[in-house]
KEZANU-197863 format. One record per residue: y negated, z negated, x of N, C-alpha, C in turn; residue in three letters. Coordinates in steps of 0.1 Angstrom, whole numbers, plus 5000, padded with zeros to 4 digits. Layout:
N
YZXYZXYZXALA ...
This chain:
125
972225186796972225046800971125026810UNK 970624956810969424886817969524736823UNK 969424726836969624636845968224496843UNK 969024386840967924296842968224176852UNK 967224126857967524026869966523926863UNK 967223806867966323666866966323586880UNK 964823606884964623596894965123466900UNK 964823336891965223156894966423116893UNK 967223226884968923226885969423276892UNK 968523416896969623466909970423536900UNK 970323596886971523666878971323776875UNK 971823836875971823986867972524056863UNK 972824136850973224186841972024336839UNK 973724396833973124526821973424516808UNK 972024576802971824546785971924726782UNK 972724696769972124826760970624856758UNK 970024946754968624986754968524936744UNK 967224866742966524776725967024676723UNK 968224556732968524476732967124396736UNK 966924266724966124176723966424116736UNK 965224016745965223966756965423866758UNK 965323786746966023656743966923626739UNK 967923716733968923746729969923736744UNK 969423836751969623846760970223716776UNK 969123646771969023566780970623486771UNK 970123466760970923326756972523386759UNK 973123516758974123586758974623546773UNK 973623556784974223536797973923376799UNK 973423306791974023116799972523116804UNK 971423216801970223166809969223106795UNK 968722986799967822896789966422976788UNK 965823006783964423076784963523006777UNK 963622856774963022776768962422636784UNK 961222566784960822566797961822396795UNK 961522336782962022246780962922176766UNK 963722076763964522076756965222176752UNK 965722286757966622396753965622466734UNK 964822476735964222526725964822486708UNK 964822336714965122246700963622256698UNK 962722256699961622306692961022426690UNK 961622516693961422676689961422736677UNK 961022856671960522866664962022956658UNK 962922966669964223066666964223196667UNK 962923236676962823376675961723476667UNK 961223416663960223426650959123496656UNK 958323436664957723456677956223386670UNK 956323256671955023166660955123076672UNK 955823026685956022876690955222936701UNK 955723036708955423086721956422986732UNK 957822916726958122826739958722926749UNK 959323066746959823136756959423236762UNK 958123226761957223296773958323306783UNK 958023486790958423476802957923546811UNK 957723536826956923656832958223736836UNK 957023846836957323976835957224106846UNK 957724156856957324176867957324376866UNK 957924416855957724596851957324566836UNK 956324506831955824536815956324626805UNK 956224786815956524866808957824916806UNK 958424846812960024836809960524766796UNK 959524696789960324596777959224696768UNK 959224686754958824786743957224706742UNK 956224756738955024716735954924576729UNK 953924496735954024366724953124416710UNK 953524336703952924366691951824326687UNK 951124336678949324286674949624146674UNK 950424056667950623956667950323896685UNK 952123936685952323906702950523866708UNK 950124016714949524036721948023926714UNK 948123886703946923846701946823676707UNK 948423656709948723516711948423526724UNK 949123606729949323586745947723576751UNK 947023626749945723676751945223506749UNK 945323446736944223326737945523246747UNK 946523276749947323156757947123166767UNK 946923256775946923246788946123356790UNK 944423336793943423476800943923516813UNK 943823646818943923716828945523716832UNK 946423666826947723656829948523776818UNK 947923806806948523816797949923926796UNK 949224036807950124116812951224116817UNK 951424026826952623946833953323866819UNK 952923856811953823736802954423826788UNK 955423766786955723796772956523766764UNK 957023696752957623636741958923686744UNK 960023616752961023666752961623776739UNK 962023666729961923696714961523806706UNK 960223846711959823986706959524126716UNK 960324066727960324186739961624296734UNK 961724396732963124506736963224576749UNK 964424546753964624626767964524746768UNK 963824856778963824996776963925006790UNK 964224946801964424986816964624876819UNK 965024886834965124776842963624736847UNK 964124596847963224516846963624336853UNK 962724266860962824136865962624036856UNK 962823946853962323846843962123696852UNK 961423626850960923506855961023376844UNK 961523306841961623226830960823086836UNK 960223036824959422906829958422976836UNK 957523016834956923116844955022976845UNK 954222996851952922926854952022996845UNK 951922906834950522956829949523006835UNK 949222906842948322876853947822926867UNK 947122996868946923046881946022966891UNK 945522856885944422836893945022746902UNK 946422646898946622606907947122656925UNK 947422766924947622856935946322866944UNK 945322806937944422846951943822716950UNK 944322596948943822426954944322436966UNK 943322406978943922416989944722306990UNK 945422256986946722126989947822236984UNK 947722356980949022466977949022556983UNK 947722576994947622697000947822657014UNK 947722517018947822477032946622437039UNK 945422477030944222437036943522297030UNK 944022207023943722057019943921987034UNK 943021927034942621827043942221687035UNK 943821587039943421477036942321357037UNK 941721307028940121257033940721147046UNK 941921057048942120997057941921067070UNK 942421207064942221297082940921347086UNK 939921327076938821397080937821337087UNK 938121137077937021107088936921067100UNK 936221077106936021057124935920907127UNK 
């Protein structure tokens, strides 16, 4: 058994070893879809990408696949590591999961997220 936590639910459970991650999720009441509950999903297939999730021990869920990994790569550069197809992830340790996770990194360093934006009202003299 292998321990998983979701970090935005605050939940955690143990899975059998090779239990699918999406599987997983939907078993414990956690949505892994960012919007509409994955009425547009692909059902697992792993073609949609809507249940991306980040991933905080990679090598705790089984290798992504040529597919996977070819997706994840043009979806999101320099992230690709941290993320992965609920869907086609298998559990093999404990592991964190992050659901709805930020494509996006760049927004983390606009200074209006880091504390250093300065509104033009305040700047001028």
């Amino acid at each position: 058994m292998h321990r998983v936590h979701f970090r935005k639910e605050n939940v955690t459970f143990d899975v059998p070893d090779g239990t699918n991650l999406r599987q997983a999720c939907i078993d414990a009441g956690i949505d892994p879809y960012p919007v509409l509950g994955g009425l547009v999903s692909c059902r697992g297939k792993g073609f949609c990408g809507t249940c991306a999730v980040g991933v905080d021990e990679p090598s705790s869920l089984s290798p992504p696949a040529r597919r996977e990994a070819k997706y994840l790569k043009r979806l999101v550069s320099g992230l690709s590591d941290e993320l992965r197809l609920s869907c086609q992830a298998a559990v093999h340790g404990p592991v964190t999961i992050e659901t709805n996770p930020s494509m996006k990194e760049g927004w983390k360093t606009h200074g209006f997220y880091s504390g250093r934006y300065v509104p033009s009202w305040k700047s001028s003299s």
